[in-house]
C-alpha positions as CSV (number, residue, x, y, z in Angstrom):
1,X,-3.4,-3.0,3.7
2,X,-6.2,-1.6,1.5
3,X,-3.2,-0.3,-1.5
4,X,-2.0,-3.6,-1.0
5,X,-5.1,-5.5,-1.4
6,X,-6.0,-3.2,-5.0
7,X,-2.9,-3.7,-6.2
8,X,-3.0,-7.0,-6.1
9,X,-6.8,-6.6,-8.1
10,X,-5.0,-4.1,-10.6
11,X,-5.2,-7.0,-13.3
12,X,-9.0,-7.8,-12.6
13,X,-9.4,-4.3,-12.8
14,X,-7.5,-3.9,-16.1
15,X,-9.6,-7.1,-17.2
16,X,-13.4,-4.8,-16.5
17,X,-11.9,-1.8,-17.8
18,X,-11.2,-3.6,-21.1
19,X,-14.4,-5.7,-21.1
20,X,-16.1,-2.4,-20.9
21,X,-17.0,-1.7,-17.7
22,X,-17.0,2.0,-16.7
23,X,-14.9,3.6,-14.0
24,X,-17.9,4.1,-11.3
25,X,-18.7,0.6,-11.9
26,X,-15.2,-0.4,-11.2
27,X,-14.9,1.4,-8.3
28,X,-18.6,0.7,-6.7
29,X,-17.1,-2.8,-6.6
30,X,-13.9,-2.2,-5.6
31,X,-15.7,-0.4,-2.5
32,X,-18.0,-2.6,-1.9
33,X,-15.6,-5.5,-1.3
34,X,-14.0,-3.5,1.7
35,X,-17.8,-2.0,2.8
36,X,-18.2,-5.7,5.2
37,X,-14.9,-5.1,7.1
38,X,-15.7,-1.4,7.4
39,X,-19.4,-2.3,9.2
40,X,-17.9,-5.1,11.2
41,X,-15.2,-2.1,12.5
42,X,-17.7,0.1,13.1
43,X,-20.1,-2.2,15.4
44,X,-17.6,-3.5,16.4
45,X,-16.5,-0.4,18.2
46,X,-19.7,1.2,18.9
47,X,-20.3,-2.5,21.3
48,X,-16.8,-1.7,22.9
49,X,-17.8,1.9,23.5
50,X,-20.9,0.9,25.2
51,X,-19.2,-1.8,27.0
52,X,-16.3,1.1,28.1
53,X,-19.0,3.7,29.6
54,X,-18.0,3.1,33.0
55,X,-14.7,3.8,32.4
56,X,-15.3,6.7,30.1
57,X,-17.6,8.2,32.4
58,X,-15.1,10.4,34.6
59,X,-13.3,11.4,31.6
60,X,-16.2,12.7,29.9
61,X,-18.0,16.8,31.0
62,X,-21.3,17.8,29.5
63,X,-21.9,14.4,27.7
64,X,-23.3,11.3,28.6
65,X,-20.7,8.2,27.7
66,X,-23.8,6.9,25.5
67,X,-25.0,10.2,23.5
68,X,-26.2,8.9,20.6
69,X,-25.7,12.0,18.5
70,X,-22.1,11.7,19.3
71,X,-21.6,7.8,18.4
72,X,-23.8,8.6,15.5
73,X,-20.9,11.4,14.4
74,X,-17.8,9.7,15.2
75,X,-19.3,6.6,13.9
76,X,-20.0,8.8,10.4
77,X,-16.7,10.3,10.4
78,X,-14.6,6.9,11.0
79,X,-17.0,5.4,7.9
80,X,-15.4,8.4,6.0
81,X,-12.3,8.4,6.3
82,X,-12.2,4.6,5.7
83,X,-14.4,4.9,2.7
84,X,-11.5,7.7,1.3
85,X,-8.8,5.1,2.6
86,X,-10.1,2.6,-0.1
87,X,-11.3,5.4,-2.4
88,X,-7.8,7.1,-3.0
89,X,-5.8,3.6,-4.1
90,X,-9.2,2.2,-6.0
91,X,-8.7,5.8,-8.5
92,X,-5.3,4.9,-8.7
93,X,-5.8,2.2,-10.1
94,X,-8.7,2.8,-12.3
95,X,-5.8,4.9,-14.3
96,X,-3.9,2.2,-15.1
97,X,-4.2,1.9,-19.0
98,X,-5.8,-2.0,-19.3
99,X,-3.5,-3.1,-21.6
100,X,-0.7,-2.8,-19.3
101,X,-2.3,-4.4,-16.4
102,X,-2.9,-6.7,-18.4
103,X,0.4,-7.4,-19.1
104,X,2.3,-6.6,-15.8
105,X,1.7,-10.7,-14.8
């Protein structure tokens, strides 16, 4: 879903790129529009952990179902690897000469 959704943005991106912006620029914003549905997934699952304790309870030996060191990591590591998820098609983009984005539509 996320190559999908830059690809479809290749042409605004070709647009900034030959306006002048600069690649970080480019890709700060290209980040940034996924960055709201990355947060909501997040919360979202740290509320359905806490709401699962008492099922997660048994499963679980030497932690507690609501060790906040261990939300706080896996909740680090899924921002991660959805942050390189969006990262790797938003640089694949930003290589796209502008003037054939341009004119791919």
């Amino acid at each position: 879903m996320t190559t999908y959704a830059v690809a479809r943005r290749t042409q605004e991106i070709g647009i900034r790129m030959a306006l002048g912006a600069n690649a970080a620029q480019v890709l700060r914003t290209v980040l940034g529009s996924f960055a709201p549905a990355i947060a909501a997934g997040i919360v979202i699952g740290l509320f359905s952990a806490w709401a699962a304790t008492g099922l997660l309870a048994h499963w679980l030996f030497g932690i507690a179902p609501t060790d906040p060191l261990t939300l706080a990591a896996v909740s680090a590591l899924l921002t991660t690897v959805a942050l390189l998820a969006c990262y790797l098609p938003a640089r694949r983009a930003l290589r796209v000469d502008p003037v054939i984005a341009l004119r791919a539509e």
